[in-house]
C-alpha positions as CSV (number, residue, x, y, z in Angstrom):
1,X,38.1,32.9,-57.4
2,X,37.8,29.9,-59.4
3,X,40.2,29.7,-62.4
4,X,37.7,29.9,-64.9
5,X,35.0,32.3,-63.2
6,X,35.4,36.1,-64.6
7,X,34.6,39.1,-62.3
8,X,30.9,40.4,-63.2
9,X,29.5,44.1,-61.8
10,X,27.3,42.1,-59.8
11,X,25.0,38.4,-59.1
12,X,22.1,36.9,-58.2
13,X,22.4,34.2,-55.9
14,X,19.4,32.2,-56.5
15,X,17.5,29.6,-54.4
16,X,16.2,25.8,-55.0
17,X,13.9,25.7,-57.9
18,X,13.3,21.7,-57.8
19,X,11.2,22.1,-61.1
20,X,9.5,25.3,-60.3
21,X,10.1,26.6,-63.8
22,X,7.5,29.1,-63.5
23,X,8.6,30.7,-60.3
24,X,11.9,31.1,-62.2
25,X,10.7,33.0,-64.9
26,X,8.6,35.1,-63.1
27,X,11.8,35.8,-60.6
28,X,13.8,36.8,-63.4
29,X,12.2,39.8,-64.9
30,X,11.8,41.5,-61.3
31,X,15.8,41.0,-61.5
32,X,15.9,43.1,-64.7
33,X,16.9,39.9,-67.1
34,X,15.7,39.6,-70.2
35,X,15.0,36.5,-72.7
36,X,16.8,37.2,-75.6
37,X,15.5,34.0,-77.6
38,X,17.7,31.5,-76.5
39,X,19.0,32.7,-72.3
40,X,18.0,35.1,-69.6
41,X,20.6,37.9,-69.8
42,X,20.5,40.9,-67.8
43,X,21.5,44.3,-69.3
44,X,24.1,45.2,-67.3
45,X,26.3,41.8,-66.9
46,X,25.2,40.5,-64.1
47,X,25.5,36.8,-63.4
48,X,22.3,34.9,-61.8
49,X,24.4,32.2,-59.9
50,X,22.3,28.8,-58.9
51,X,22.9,26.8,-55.4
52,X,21.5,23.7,-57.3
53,X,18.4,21.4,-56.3
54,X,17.0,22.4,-60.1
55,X,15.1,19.3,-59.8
56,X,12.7,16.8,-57.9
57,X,9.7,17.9,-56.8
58,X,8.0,20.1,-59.1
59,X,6.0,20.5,-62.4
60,X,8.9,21.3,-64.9
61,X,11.9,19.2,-64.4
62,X,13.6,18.7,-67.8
63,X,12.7,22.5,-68.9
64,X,14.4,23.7,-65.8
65,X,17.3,22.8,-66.2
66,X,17.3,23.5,-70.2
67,X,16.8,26.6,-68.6
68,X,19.8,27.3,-66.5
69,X,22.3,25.3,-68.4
70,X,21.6,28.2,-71.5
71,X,22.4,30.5,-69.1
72,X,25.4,28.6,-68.0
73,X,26.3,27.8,-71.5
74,X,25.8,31.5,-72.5
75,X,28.2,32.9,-70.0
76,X,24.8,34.8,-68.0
77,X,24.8,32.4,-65.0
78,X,26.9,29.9,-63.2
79,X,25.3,26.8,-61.4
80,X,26.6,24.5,-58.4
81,X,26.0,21.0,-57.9
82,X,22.9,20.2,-55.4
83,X,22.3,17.5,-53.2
84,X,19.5,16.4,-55.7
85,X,21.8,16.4,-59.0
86,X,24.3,15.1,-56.6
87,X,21.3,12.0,-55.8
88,X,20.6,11.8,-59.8
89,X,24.0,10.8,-60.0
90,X,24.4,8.2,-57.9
91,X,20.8,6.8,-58.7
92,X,22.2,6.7,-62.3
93,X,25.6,5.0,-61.6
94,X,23.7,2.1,-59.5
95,X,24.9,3.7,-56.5
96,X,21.6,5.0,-54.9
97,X,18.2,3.1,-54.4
98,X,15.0,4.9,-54.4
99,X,11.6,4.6,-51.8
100,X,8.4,4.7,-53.1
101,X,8.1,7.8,-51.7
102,X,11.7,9.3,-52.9
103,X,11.1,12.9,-54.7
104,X,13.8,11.6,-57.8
105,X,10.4,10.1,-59.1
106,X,9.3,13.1,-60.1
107,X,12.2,13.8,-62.6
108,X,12.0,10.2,-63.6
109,X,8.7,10.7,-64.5
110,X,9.5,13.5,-67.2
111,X,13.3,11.8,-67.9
112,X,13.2,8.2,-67.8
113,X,16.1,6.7,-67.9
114,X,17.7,5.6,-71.2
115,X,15.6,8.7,-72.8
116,X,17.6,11.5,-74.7
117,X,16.5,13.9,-71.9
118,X,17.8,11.6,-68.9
119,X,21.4,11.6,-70.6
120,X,21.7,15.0,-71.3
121,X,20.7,16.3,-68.1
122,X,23.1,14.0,-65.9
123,X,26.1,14.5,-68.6
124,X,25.7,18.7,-67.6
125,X,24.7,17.4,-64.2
126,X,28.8,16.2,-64.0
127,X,30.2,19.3,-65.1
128,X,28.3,21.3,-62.0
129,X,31.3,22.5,-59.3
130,X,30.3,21.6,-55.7
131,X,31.3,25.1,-54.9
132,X,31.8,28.5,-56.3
133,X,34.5,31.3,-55.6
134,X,32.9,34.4,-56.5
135,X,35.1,37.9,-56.0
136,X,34.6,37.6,-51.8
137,X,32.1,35.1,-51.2
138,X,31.5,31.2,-51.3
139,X,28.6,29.7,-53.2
140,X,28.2,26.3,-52.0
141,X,24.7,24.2,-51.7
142,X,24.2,23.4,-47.9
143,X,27.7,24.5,-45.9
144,X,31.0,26.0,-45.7
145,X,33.7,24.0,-44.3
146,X,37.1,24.5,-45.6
147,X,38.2,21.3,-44.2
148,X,35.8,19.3,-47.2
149,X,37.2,21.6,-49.4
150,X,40.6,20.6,-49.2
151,X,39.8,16.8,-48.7
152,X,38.2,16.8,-51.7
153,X,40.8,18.9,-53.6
154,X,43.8,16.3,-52.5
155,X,41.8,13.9,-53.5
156,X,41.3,14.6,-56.8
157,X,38.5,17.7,-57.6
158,X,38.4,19.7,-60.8
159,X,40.2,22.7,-61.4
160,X,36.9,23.9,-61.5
161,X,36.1,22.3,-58.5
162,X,33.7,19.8,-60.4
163,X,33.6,16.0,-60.2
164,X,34.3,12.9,-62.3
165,X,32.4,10.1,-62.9
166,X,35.3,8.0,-61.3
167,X,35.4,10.0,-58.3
168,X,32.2,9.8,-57.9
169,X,32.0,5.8,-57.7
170,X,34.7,5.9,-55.2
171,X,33.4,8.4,-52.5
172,X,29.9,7.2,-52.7
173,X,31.5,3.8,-52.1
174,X,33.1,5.4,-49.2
175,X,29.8,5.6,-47.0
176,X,30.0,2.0,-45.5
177,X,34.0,2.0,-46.2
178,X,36.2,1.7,-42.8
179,X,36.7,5.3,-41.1
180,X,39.6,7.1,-41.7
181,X,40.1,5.5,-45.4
182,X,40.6,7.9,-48.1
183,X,37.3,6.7,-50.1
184,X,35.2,7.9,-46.7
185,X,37.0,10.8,-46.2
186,X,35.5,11.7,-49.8
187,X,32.2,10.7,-48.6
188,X,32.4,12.9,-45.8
189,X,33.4,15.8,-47.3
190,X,30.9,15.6,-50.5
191,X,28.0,15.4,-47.8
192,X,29.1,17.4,-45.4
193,X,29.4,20.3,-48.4
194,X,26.1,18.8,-50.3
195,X,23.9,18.2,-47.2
196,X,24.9,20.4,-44.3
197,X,26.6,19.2,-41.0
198,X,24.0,17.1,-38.6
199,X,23.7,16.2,-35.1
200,X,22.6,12.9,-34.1
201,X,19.4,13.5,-30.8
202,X,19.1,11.9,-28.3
203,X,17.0,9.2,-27.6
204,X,14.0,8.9,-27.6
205,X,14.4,12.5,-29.3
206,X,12.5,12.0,-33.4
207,X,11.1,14.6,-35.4
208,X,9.4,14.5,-38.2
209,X,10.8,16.4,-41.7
210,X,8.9,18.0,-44.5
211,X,8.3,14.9,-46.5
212,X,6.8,13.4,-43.3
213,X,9.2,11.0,-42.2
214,X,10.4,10.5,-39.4
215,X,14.4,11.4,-38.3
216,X,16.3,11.4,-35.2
217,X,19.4,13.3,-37.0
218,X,18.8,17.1,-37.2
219,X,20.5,19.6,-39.5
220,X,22.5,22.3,-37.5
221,X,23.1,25.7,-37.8
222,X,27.0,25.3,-38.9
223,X,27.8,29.0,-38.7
224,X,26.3,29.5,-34.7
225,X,29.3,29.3,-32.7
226,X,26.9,30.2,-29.4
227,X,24.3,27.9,-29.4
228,X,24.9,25.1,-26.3
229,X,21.3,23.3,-26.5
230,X,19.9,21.2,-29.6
231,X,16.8,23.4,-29.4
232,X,18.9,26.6,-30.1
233,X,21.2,24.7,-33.1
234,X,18.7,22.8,-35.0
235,X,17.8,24.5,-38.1
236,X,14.3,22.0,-38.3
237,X,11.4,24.2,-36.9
238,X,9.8,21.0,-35.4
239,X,13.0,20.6,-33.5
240,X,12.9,24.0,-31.4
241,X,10.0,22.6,-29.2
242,X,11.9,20.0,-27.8
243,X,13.2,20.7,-24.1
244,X,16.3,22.9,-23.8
245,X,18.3,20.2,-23.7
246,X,22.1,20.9,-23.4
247,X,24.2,19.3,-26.0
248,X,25.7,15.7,-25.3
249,X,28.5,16.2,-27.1
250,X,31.2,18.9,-28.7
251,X,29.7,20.5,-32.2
252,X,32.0,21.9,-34.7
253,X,30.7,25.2,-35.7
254,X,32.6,28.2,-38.0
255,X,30.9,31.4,-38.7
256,X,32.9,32.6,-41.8
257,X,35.0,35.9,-42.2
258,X,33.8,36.1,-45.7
259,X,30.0,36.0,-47.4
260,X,28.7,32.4,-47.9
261,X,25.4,31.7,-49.7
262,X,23.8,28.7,-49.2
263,X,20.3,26.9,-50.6
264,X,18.9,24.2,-49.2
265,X,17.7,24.1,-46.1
266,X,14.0,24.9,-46.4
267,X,13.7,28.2,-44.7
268,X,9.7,28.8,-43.6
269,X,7.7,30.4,-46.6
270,X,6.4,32.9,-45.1
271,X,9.3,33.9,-43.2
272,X,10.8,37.8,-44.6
273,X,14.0,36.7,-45.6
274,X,17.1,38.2,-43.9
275,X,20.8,37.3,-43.7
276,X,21.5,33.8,-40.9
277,X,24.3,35.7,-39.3
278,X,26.8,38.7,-40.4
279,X,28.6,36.4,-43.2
280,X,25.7,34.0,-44.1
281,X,22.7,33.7,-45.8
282,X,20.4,31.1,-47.4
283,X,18.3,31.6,-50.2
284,X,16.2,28.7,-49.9
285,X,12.8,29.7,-48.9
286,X,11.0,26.3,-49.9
287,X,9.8,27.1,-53.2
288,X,9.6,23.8,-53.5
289,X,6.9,23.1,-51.2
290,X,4.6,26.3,-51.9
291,X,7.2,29.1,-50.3
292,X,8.6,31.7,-52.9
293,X,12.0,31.5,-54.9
294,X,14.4,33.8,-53.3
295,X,17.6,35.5,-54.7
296,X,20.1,37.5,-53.0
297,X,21.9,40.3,-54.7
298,X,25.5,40.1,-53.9
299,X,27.7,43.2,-55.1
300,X,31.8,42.5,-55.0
301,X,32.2,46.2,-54.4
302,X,30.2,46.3,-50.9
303,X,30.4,42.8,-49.8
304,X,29.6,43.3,-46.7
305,X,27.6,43.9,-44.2
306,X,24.8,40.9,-45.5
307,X,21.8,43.0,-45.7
308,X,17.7,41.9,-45.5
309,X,17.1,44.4,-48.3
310,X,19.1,42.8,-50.6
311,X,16.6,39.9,-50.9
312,X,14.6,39.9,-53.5
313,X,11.8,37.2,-54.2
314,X,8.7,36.3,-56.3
315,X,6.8,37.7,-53.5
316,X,8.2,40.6,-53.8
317,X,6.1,43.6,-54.0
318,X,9.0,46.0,-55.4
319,X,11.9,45.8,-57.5
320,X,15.6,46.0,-55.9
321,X,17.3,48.5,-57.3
322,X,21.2,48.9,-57.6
């Protein structure tokens, strides 16, 4: 456990919000917190516990994350650092450009930059860890490898397993530096942790993603250690009707011995959410594209087995009780 996490009777793993403010407070309520005036604090000390992607997308970007840094601030929640914050970041330091069509424009719209609520929401946005060590599980955005992990720990990573604004310049610098320098080993392991592991098809082999465009790179399921064809380890839905074709080359796959909770991946909205295998589970049910916000409710006394019923979401029709 992280040096500066405390052990609470229980959390709430919670999914992508991307400015979904409402969903939020609507999800919270069903998980027994209550708004005391300033943060959401459940009775009995739990700890809701954010995967990140707080923003893009949605109607209320600035107010979401007001949100879950009083809860962060208050000691009721803890928050990791998303691919999105993780994009804000380098967008802010010069180290990101933006299409027309990039989803950043939405919190730009609400936060321009140079504005008192642009600064204060990419100053917290560098204290966010890019992972979390609960009591028995991982919280980390998009995958669990322990080999990021310790790159980025050698290299330099909080205590706390946050980020610098120094480091940050030197592994986004990394992406176009030579292989095998320590700069792109940084890169590597930031999006490898931030954005999942990903398989390049081949040709002609595209799909096309939820914002329409066109990739030939899918994301994989990291934790299948059985799957042999692309169809079977893409995690993109459009991707399981291409041909069984048998993979070209070797994939490195780890199914972890412990819980991991993961957000990002987009899961299908109207999909009953259940655990991805025994020790993994996303909570990202694409609430930012019309699906619901999800939570998982992860006890340290019964850590396992990963159960469907402990899902709870804004679709849900009755409340989990513990």
């Amino acid at each position: 456990m992280s040096p500066s996490l405390s052990q609470a009777p229980g959390y709430d793993i919670i999914g992508d919000i991307h400015g979904h403010l409402e969903l939020l407070t609507e999800l919270l309520p069903k998980l027994g917190y209550r708004h005391n005036g300033h943060s959401w604090r459940h009775p009995e000390g739990r700890q809701a516990v954010f995967v990140g992607d707080l923003i893009d997308r949605g109607p209320c970007q600035v107010e979401t994350v007001r949100c879950v840094q009083a809860m962060v601030e208050a000691g009721d929640a803890l928050c990791c650092l998303g691919n999105h914050e993780f994009n804000a970041i380098c967008h802010a330091l010069g180290l990101r450009t933006l299409s027309a069509t990039d989803p950043h424009h939405t919190f730009l719209k609400e936060a321009p930059r140079g504005s008192a609520d642009y600064h204060d929401c990419l100053h917290w946005f560098l204290t966010l860890p890019v992972w979390l060590d609960l009591p028995g599980a991982t919280v980390v955005h998009a995958c669990y490898d322990t080999d990021s992990m310790q790159q980025l720990t050698g290299a330099g990573v909080n205590q706390d397993h946050s980020l610098d604004k120094d480091f940050y310049s030197f592994a986004i610098q990394g992406k176009n530096a030579p292989q095998g320098s320590p700069e792109n080993k940084a890169y590597h392991a930031l999006d490898t942790l931030l954005k999942g592991r990903e398989l390049q098809l081949p040709q002609p082999y595209t799909f096309t993603d939820n914002d329409g465009r066109k990739r030939s790179r899918i994301r994989i399921r990291w934790w299948d250690t059985q799957a042999q064809t692309y169809a079977t380890i893409a995690l993109q839905p459009g991707v399981r009707d291409l041909p069984n074709l048998p993979l070209a080359t070797q994939v490195s796959t780890c199914l972890p011995r412990h819980p991991v909770l993961v957000g990002h991946y987009w899961l299908p909205k109207d999909a009953l959410p259940a655990p991805l295998a025994p020790t993994v589970a996303c909570v990202d049910y694409s609430a930012g594209h019309g699906g619901p916000l999800a939570c998982y409710r992860y006890c340290p006394q019964a850590p396992m087995p990963m159960l469907a019923e402990h899902f709870i979401t804004t679709q849900t029709t009755q409340h989990w009780c513990l």
